[in-house]
C-alpha positions in Angstrom: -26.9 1.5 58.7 -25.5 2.5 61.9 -28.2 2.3 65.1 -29.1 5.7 65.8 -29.6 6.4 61.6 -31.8 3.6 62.0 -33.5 4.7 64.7 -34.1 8.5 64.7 -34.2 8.6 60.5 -36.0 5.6 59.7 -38.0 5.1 63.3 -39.6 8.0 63.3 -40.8 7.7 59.8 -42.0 4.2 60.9 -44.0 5.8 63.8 -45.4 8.7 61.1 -47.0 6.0 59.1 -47.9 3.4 61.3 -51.5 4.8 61.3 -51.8 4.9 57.7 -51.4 1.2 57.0 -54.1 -0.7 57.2 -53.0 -3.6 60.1 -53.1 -7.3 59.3 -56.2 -9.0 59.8 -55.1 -12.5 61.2 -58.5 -13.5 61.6 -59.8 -12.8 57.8 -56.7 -14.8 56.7 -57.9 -18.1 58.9 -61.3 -17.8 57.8 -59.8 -17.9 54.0 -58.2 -21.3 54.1 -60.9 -23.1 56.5 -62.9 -22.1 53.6 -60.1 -23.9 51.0 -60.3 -26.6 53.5 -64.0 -27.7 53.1 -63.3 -27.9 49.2 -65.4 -31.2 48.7 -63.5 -32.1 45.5 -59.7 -32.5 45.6 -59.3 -32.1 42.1 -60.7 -28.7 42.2 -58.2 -26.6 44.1 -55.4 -27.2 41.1 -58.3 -25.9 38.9 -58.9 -23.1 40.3 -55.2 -22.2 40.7 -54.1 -23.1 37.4 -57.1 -20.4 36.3 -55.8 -17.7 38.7 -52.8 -17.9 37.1 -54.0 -17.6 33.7 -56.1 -14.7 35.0 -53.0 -12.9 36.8 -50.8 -13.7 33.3 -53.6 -11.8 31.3 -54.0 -9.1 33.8 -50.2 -8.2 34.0 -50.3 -8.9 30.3 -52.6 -5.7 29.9 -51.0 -3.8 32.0 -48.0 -3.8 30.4 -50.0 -2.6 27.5 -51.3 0.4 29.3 -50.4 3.9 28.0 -52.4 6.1 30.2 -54.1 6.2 33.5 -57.7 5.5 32.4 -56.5 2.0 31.2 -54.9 1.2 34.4 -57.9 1.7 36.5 -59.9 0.0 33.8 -57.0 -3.0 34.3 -57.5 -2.5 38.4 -61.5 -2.8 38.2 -60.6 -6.3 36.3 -58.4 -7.4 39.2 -60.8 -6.8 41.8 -63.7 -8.3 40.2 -61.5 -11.2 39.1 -60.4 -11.5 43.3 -56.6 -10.5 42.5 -56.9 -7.7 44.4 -55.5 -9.2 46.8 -52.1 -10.8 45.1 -49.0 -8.8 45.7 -47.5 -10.1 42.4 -50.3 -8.3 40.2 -50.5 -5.3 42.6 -46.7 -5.0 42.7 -47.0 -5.1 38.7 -49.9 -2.0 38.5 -47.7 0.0 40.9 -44.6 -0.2 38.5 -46.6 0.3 35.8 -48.6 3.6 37.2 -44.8 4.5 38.4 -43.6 4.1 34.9 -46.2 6.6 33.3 -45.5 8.8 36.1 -48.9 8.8 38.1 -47.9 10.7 41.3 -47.9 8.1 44.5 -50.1 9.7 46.8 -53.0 9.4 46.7 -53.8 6.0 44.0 -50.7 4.3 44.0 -50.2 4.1 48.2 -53.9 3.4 48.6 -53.5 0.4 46.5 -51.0 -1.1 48.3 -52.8 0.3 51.8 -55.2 -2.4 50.9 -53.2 -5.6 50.4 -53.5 -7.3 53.9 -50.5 -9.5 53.1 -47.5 -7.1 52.1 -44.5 -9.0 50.9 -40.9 -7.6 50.3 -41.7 -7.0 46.5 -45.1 -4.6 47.1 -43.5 -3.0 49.5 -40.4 -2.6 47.2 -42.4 -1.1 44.1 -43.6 2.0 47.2 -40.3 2.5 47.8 -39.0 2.5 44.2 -42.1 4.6 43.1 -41.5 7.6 45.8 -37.6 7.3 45.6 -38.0 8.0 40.9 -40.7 10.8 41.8 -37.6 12.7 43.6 -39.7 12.3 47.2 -36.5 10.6 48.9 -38.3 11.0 52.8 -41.6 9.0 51.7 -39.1 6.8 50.2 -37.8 6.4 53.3 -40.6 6.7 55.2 -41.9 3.2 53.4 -38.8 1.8 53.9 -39.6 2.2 58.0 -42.5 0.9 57.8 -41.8 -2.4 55.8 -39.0 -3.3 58.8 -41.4 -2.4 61.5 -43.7 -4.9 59.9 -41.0 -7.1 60.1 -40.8 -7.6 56.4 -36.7 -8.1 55.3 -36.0 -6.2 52.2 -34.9 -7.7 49.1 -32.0 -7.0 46.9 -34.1 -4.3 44.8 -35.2 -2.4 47.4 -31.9 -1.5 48.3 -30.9 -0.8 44.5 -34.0 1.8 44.5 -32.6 3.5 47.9 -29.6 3.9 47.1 -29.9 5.0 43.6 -32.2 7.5 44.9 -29.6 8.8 47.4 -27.3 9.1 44.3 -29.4 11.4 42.5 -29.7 13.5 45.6 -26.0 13.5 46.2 -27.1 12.2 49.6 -23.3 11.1 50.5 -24.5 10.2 54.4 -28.2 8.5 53.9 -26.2 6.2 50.9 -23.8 5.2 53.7 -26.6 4.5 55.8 -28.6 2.2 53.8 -25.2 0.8 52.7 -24.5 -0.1 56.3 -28.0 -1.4 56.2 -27.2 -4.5 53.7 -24.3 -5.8 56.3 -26.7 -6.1 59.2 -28.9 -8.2 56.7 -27.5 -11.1 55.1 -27.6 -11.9 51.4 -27.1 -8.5 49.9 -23.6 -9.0 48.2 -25.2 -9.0 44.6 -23.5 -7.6 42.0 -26.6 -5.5 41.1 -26.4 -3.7 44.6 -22.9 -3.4 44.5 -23.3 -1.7 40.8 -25.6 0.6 42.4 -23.4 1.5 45.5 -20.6 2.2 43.1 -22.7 4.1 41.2 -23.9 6.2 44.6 -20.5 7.1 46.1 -19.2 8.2 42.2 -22.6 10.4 42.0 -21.4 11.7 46.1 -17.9 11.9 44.3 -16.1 9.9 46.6 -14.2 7.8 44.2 -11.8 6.2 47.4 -15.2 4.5 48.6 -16.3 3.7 44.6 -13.3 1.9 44.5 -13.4 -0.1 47.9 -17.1 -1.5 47.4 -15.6 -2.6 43.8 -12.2 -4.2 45.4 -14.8 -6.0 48.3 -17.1 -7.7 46.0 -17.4 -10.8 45.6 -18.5 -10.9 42.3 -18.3 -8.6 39.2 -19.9 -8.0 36.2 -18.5 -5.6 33.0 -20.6 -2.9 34.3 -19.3 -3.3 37.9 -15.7 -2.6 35.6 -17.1 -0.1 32.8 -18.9 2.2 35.5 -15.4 2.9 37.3 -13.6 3.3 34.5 -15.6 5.9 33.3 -16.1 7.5 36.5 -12.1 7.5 36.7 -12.3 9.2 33.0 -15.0 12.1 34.1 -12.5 12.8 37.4 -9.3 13.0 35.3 -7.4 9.9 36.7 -7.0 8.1 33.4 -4.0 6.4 34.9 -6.6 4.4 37.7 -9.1 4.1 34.7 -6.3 2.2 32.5 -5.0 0.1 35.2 -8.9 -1.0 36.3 -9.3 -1.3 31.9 -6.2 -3.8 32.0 -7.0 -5.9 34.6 -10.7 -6.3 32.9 -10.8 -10.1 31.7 -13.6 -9.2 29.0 -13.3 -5.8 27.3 -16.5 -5.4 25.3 -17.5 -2.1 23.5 -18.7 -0.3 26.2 -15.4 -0.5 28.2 -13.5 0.8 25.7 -15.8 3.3 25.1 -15.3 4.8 27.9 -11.3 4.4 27.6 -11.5 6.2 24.2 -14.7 9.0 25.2 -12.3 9.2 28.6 -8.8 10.1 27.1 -10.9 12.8 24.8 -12.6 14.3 27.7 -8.9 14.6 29.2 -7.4 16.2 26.4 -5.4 13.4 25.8 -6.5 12.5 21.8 -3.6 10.5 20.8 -4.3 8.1 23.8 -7.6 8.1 22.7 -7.1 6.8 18.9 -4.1 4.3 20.2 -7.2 2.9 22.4 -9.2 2.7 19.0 -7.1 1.3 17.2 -6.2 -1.3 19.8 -10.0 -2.1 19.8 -10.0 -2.4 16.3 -7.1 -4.9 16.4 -9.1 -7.1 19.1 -12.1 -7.8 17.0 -14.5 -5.2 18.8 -16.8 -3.6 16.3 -16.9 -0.1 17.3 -20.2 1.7 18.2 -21.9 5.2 17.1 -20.3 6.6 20.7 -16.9 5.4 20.2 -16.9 6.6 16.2 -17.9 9.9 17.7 -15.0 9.8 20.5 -12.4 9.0 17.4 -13.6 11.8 15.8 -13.2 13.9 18.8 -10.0 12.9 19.3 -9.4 13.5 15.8 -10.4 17.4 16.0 -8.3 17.9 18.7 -5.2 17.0 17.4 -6.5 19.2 14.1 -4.6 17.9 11.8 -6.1 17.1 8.3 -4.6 13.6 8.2 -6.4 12.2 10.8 -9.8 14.3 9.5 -9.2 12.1 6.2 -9.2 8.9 8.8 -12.2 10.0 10.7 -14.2 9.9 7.7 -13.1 6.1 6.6 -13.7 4.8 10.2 -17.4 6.0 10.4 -18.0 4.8 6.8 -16.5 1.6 7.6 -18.2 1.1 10.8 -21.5 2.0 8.9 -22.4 5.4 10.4 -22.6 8.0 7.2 -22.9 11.9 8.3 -25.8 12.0 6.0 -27.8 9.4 8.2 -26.3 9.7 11.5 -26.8 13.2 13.3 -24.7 12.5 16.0 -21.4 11.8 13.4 -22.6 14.4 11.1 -22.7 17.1 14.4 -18.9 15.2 15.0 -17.6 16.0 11.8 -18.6 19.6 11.1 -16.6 20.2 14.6 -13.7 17.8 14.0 -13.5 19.7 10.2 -13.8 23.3 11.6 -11.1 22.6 14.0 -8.7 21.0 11.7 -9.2 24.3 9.7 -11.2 23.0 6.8 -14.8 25.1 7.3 -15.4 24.4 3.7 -15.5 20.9 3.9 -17.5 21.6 7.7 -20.2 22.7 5.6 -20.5 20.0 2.9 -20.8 18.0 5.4 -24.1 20.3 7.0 -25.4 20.5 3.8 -25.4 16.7 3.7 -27.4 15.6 6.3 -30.7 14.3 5.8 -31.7 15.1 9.5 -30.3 18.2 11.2 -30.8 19.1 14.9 -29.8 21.6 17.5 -26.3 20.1 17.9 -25.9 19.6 14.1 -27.1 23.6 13.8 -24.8 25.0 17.0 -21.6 23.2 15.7 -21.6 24.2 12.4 -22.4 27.8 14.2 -19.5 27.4 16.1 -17.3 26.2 12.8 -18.2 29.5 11.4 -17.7 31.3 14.5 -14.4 30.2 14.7 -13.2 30.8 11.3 -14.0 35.0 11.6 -17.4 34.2 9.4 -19.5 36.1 11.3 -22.0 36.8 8.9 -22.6 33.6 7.9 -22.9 32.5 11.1 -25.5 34.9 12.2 -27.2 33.9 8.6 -27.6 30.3 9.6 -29.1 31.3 13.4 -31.7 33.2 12.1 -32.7 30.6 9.6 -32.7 28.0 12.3 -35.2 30.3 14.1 -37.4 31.2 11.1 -37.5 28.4 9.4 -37.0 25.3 11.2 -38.6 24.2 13.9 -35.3 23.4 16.2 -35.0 25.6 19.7 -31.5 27.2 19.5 -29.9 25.7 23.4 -27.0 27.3 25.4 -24.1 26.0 23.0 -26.0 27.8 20.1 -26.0 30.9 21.9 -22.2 30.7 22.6 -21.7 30.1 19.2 -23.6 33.5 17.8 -22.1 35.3 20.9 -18.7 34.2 19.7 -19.1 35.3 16.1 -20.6 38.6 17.3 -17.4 38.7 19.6 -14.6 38.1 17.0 -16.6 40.7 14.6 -17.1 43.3 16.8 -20.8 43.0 16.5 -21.5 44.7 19.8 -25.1 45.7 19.3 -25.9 42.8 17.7 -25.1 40.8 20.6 -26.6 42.8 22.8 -30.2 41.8 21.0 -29.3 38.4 20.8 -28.6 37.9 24.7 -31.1 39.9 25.4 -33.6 37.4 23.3 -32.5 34.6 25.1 -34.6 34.2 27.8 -37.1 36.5 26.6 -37.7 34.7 23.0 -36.1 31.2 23.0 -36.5 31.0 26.9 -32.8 30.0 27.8 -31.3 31.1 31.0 -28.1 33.0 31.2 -25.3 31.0 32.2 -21.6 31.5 33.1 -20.1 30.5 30.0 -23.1 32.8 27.6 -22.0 35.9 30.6 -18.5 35.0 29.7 -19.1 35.9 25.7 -20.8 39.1 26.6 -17.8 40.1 28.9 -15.7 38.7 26.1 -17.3 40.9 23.2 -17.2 44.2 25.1 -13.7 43.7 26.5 -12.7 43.5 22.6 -14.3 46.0 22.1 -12.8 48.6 24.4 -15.8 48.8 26.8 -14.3 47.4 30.2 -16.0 49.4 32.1 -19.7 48.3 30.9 -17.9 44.6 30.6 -17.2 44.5 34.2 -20.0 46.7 34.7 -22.4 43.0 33.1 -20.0 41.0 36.0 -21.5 43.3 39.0 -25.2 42.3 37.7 -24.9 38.8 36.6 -27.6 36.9 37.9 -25.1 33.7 38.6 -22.0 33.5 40.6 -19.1 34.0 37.9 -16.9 31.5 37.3 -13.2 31.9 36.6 -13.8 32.1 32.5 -16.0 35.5 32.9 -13.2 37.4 34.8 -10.6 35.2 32.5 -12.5 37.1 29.3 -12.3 40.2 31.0 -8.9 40.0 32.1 -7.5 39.2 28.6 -10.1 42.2 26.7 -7.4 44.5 29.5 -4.7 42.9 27.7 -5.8 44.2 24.8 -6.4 47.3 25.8 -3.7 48.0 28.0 -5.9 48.9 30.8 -3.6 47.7 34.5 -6.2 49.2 36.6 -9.4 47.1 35.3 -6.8 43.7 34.9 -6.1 44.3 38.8 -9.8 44.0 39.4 -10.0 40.9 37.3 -6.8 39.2 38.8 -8.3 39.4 41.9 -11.3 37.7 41.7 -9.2 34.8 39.8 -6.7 34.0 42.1 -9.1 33.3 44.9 -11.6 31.5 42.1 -8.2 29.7 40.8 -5.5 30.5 42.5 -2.9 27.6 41.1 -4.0 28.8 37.6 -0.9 29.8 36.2 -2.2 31.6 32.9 -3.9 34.6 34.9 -0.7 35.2 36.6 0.5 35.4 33.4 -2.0 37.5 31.8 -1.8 40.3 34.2 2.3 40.1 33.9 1.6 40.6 30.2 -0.8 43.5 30.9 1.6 45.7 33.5 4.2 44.9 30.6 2.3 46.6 28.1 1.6 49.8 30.4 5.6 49.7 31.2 4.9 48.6 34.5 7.9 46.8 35.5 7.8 46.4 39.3 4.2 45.2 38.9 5.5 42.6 36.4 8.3 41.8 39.2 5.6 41.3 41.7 3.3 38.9 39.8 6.5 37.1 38.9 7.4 37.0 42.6 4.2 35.5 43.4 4.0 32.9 40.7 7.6 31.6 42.4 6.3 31.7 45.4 3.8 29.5 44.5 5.8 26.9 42.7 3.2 27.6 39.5 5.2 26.5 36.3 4.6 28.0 33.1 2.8 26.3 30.4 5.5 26.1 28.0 4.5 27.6 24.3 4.1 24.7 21.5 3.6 24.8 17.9 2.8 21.8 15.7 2.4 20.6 11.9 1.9 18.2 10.2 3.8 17.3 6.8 3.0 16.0 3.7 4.1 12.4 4.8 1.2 12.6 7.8 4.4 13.0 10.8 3.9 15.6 13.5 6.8 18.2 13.4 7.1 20.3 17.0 8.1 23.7 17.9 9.6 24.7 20.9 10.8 28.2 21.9 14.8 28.3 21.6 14.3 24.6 20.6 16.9 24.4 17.8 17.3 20.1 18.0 15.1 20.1 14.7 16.9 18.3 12.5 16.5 21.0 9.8 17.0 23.8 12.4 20.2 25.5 10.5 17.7 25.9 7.4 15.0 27.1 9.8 17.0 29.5 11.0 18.3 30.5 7.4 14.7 30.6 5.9 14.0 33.4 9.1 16.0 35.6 8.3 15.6 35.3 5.1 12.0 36.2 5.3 12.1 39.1 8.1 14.2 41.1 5.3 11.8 40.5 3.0 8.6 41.5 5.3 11.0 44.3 6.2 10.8 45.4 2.8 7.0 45.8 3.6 7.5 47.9 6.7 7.4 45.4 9.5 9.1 46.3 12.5 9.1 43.9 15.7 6.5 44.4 18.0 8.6 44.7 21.0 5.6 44.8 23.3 4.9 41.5 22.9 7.7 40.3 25.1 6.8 41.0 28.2 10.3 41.3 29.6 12.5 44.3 30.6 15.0 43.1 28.8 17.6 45.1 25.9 15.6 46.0 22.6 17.9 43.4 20.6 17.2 40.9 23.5 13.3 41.0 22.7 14.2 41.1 18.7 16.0 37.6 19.3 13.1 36.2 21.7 10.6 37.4 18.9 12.1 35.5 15.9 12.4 31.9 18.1 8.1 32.4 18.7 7.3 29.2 17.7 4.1 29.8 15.0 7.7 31.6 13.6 9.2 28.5 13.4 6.7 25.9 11.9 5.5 28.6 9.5 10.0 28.5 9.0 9.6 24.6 8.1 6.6 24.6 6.4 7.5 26.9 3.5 10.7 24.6 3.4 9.2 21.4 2.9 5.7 22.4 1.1 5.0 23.6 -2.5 3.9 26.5 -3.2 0.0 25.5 -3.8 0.0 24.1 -0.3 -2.0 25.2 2.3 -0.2 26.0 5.2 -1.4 24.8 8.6 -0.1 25.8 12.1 -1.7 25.2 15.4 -0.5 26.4 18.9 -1.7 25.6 22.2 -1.8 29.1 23.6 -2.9 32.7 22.2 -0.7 33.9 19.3 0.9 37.7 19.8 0.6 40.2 18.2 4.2 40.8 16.4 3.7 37.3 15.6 -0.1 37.8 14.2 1.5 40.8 11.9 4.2 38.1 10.7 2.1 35.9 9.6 -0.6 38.6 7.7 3.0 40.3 5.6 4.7 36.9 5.1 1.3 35.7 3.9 1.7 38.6 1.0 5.3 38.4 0.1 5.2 34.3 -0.2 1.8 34.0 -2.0 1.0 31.1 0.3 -2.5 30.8 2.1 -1.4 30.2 5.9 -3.9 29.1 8.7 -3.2 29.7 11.9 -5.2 27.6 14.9 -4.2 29.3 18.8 -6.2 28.2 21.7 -8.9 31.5 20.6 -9.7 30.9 17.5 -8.8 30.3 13.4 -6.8 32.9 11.6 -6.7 32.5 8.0 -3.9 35.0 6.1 -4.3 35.5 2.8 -3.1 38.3 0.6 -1.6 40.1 3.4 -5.2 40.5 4.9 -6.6 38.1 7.9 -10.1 36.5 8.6 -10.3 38.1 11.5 -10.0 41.9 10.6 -7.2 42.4 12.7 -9.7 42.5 15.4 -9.0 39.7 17.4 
């Protein structure tokens, strides 16, 4: 720690306390071991030792066994009336142990150790550590003073405890002071320090310093590794996270773990199961947490072959739905996002133990899939007749359903019983459903009306829902509003420059579409190019790009078209040319309209399925509308069940009718 830290942070701490501490009585401490001296018997003094320690190995026996304060200080009378009161090794022990059940430090704890003339490095250590978990970081501190001015030299765990404490407190500056600290004293290289210090400057986020302490020390252990991989996963660099996972001379399960739960948490699922499969190939049983990663991974990609292989991995590995809450809660997501809600709800109503995250996925699944109703069914039986508190991701998921149903005063209630019923503050993400289910329904005005009054900062999603509901409803003035806010909250997000380009192109707006345009060049923002995927019978990916005609079956793509736009013709459908957000030639937006690339898969996927096939489409952004009337009529005239997946929500068509009402 650099000198003046030391001396106006820790000092005047020192100088605080220095009264409080009893001082050490050099005189009691002579007359002690004259009195050992004059021990007629030389035999005796091993006896009497060897009986201390049996004493101080039943007294820390008991206190481990302690479950409440009365016990302790029934413990503590023993060790006074036994003379221990005296030994820093048993007080040390009934200061971690009234630490552990939470006893507050002042005023039993620090009057304990007040007494003990002889404080060694360890007593003084448990102070520290029991100040630094009760979140009082300056007492912490404080003790820390006082132990040096005694001229005690700190151990190994009492740096541990500081630091760990700065951590928690995001303290970035006090860390780097008590790191500084262990190179002025000598022997502090441990690995268990240097785990901690990584640990502090990830918590501070400054992964550049994470990274030296790890490259400097000496020695390593697999957390020393795993804790800087995963850090590396949580801050998006899965590049520095697989180079630190190579280099790793013993991967166990937690390291790849956190390469699995990391590429997940990235978006990146097909890294994720090539990492699980490679662990599989090395021998490493998989854990519950990396089962539950696969899975993740699995319901991103959404695709029902690799729901099928989710299922024989967590059987194999021993972790059945029905036993394990955490894979059951997995599955019901990694189902409902692959499209298969049915088989999300087997799966619910197989679980011998259900919980809040079993309850708020299979919410969501619903949600998702335009079941509103049975959605809101299962809510208010987890209310009424369980005894599980519905959290924040509950409420998102009844929020959405109300959203995608147009259940306006319905949703009202239910945020409105948040706080007041279930006692669940409103967040950011449970404003951004409220904004979200008024904007769809027409009322931007009270939607924007709910951002004015919110009782936390919004975030980019709230003005992001609002922003889109103006898409929807045409409204330029109201999206203006919106864009606003989002380019200062994210200004190199290129989807709300898009958004508002799509919104001045459905009011006719041309120079405002120039504008935005102008601005997104300006900015060197690239668009995030549109991409539709499925997956055939065989378990290959097939992908759609817009104009992309390199498929090797594009010429019958193209034929099966146009095939099927004179047969939805037929029915009355006429291009939507609003959906191109261009001012380009009617025939111009007729051609970009047909090469959408949902149009495309759907194209391949009535070429290469049968007829009693599901088909499945996903897309990674928002479908449009002259594409969402395409699929309802081509639904109808082909008989076939299609289920459409964008980056909102499930549509199933069916019958020439969708899930979602049309109200999407």
């Amino acid at each position: 720690m650099a000198r003046h830290g030391a001396s106006s942070g820790i000092s005047s701490h020192s100088r605080r306390f220095s009264t409080a501490v009893n001082p050490i009585n050099i005189s009691l401490r002579s007359k002690q071991l004259i009195q050992l001296g004059r021990i007629n018997n030389p035999d005796t003094f091993p006896e009497i030792t060897h009986q201390k320690e049996l004493q101080a190995s039943s007294l820390t026996s008991k206190l481990d066994d302690c479950t409440g304060l009365h016990q302790i200080k029934q413990v503590h009378a023993h060790v006074i009336r036994q003379g221990h009161d005296q030994s820093c090794y048993i007080i040390t022990k009934l200061i971690r142990t009234l630490t552990r059940l939470g006893v507050p430090m002042d005023p039993y704890p620090r009057r304990v150790m007040e007494l003990v003339q002889f404080r060694n490095p360890f007593l003084w250590t448990a102070v520290i550590r029991g100040y630094a978990v009760q979140g009082n970081l300056s007492e912490a501190v404080s003790m820390y003073g006082c132990m040096r001015k005694e001229g005690i030299t700190p151990v190994s765990f009492t740096f541990s405890a500081l630091l760990k404490a700065c951590g928690s407190v995001g303290d970035l500056s006090l860390g780097r002071q008590f790191h500084a600290q262990t190179f002025r004293l000598s022997g502090f290289c441990s690995v268990y320090v240097g785990n901690t210090m990584i640990d502090l400057y990830v918590k501070c986020g400054s992964m550049e310093c994470a990274r030296k302490v790890f490259d400097e020390m000496p020695e390593r252990d697999v957390i020393s590794w795993t804790e800087l991989i995963a850090a590396y996963g949580k801050a998006g660099d899965m590049d520095s996270a697989a180079e630190l996972f190579e280099n790793l001379p013993k991967k166990d399960i937690v390291a790849w773990t956190a390469m699995v739960t990391g590429f997940v948490q990235n978006a990146k699922p097909q890294e994720a199961l090539e990492y699980f499969h490679r662990m599989e190939m090395s021998g490493v049983l998989p854990d519950e947490v990396a089962v539950a990663g696969f899975i993740s991974a699995c319901a991103q990609l959404g695709a029902s072959k690799y729901a099928d292989r989710a299922v024989e991995i967590a059987l194999k590995s021993g972790y059945s739905p029905s036993g394990h809450v955490v894979i059951g809660s997995a599955l019901i997501d990694m189902y409902s996002k692959c499209g298969d809600v049915e088989e999300a709800v087997n799966v619910f109503e197989s679980m011998n133990n259900k919980n809040v995250f079993s309850y708020s996925s299979m919410i969501l699944g619903l949600a998702m899939h335009g079941r509103a109703r049975e959605a809101l069914d299962l809510f208010h039986y987890m209310v009424k007749q369980t005894t599980i508190k519905p959290n924040t991701v509950t409420f998102v998921g009844v929020l959405t359903a109300c959203s995608h149903a147009g259940l306006v005063d319905q949703g009202r209630q239910i945020f409105a019983s948040m706080h007041q019923t279930f006692g669940v503050e409103p967040t950011c993400d449970l404003y951004t459903c409220m904004v979200d289910l008024l904007g769809r329904a027409g009322r931007l005005q009270e939607a924007l009306e709910v951002i004015k009054t919110m009782s936390v900062e919004p975030h980019g999603g709230v003005w992001g829902a609002l922003l889109g509901a103006c898409r929807i409803h045409k409204d330029p003035d109201v999206a203006e509003i919106a864009a606003k806010h989002l380019f200062e909250i994210e200004p190199d997000v290129i989807g709300n420059y898009i958004l508002l380009c799509n919104v001045y192109a459905s009011a006719g707006d041309w120079e405002g579409v120039l504008s935005v345009r102008k601005l997104i060049k300006e900015k060197g923002l690239k668009k995030t190019p549109a991409v539709s995927w499925v997956v055939d019978e065989n378990g290959q990916t097939h992908k759609f790009s817009p104009g992309n005609m390199n498929h090797p079956m594009s010429d019958k793509i193209q034929e099966t078209l146009e095939e099927l736009v004179q047969r939805l013709t037929v029915l009355g459908y006429e291009p939507d040319l609003s959906s191109v957000p261009y001012n380009a030639s009617d025939d111009e937006k007729r051609s970009i309209l047909i090469c959408h690339t949902e149009k495309l898969a759907l194209a391949f996927s009535l070429l290469t399925t049968s007829r009693d096939c599901e088909i499945k489409i996903m897309k990674n952004l928002r479908m449009c509308q002259d594409c969402h009337t395409f699929m309802r009529l081509a639904s109808e005239v082909t008989g076939r069940v299609i289920i459409m997946r964008d980056n909102m929500r499930f549509h199933h068509f069916r019958s020439g009718a969708c899930s979602c009402g049309d109200f999407w």
